[in-house]
One Martini backbone bead per residue (centre of mass of N, CA, C, O) as a GRO file, in nm:
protein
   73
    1UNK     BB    1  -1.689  -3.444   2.902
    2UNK     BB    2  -1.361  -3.419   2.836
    3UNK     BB    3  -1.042  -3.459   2.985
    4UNK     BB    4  -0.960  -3.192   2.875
    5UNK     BB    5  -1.172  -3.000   2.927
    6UNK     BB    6  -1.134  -3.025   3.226
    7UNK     BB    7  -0.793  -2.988   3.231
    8UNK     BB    8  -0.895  -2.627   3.092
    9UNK     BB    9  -1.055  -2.550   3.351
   10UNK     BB   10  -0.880  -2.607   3.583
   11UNK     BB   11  -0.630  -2.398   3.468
   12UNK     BB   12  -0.805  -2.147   3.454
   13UNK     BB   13  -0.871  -2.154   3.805
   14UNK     BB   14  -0.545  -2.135   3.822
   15UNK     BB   15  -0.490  -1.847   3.684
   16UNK     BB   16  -0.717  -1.704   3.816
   17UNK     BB   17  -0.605  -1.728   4.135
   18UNK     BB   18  -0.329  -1.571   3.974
   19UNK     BB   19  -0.438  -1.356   3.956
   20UNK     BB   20  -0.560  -1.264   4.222
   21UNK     BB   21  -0.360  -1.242   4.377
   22UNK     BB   22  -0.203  -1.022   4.250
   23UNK     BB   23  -0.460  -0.851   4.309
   24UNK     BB   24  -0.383  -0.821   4.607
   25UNK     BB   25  -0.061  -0.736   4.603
   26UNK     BB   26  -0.157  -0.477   4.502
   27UNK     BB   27  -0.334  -0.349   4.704
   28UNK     BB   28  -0.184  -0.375   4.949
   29UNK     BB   29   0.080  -0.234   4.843
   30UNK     BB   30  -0.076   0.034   4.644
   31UNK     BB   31  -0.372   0.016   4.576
   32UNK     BB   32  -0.666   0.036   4.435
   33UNK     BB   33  -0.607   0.252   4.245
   34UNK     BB   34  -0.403   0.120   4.106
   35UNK     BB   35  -0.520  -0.149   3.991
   36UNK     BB   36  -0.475  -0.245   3.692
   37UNK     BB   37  -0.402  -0.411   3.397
   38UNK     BB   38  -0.114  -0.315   3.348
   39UNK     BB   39  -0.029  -0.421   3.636
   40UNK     BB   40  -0.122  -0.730   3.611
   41UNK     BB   41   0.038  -0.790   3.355
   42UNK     BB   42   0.318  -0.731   3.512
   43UNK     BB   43   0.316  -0.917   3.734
   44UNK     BB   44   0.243  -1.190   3.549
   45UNK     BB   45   0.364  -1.191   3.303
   46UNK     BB   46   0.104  -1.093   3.092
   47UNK     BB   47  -0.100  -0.968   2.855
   48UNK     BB   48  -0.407  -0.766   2.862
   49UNK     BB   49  -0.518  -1.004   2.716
   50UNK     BB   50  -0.488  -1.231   2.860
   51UNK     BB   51  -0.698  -1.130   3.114
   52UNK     BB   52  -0.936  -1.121   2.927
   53UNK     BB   53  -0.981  -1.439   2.937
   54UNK     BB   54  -1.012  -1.443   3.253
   55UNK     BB   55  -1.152  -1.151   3.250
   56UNK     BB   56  -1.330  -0.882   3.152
   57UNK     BB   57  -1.277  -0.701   3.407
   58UNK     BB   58  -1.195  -0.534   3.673
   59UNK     BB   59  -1.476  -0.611   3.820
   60UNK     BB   60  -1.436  -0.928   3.768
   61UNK     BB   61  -1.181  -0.941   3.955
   62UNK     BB   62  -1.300  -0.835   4.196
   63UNK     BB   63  -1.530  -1.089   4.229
   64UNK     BB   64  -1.297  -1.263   4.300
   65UNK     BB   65  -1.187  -1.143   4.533
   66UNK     BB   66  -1.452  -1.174   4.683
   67UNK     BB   67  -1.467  -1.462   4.686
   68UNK     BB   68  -1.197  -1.594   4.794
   69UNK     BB   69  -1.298  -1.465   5.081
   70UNK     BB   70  -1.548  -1.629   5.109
   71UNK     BB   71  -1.414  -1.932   5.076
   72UNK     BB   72  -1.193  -1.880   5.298
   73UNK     BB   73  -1.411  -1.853   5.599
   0.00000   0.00000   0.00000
């Protein structure tokens, strides 16, 4: 694997992470049943398409804040 590619490899999973963030800040505020991608989308200021590069859909970001909380414990 080439230097860039580990390079955007891991910009992909800090980007996931503030993503997963974002979706974790909009749950404890407004509620789960609020999160959708278009407030995802405004909370870190990009594209509802920008999100699904980094996520296919709602149900694969909550996967990642559930893997989140399995590695902080």
């Amino acid at each position: 694997m080439t230097e860039a590619k580990k390079t955007e490899e891991k910009a992909l999973t800090k980007r996931q992470q503030q993503i997963i963030a974002a979706a974790l800040d909009i749950v404890a505020t407004i509620g789960m049943h609020n999160l959708t991608i278009k407030t995802l989308a405004a909370k870190i200021s990009v594209t509802e398409g920008a999100l699904y590069r980094h996520f296919k859909s709602k149900n694969e970001n909550l996967s990642g804040i559930a893997e989140l909380f399995r590695n902080s414990s």
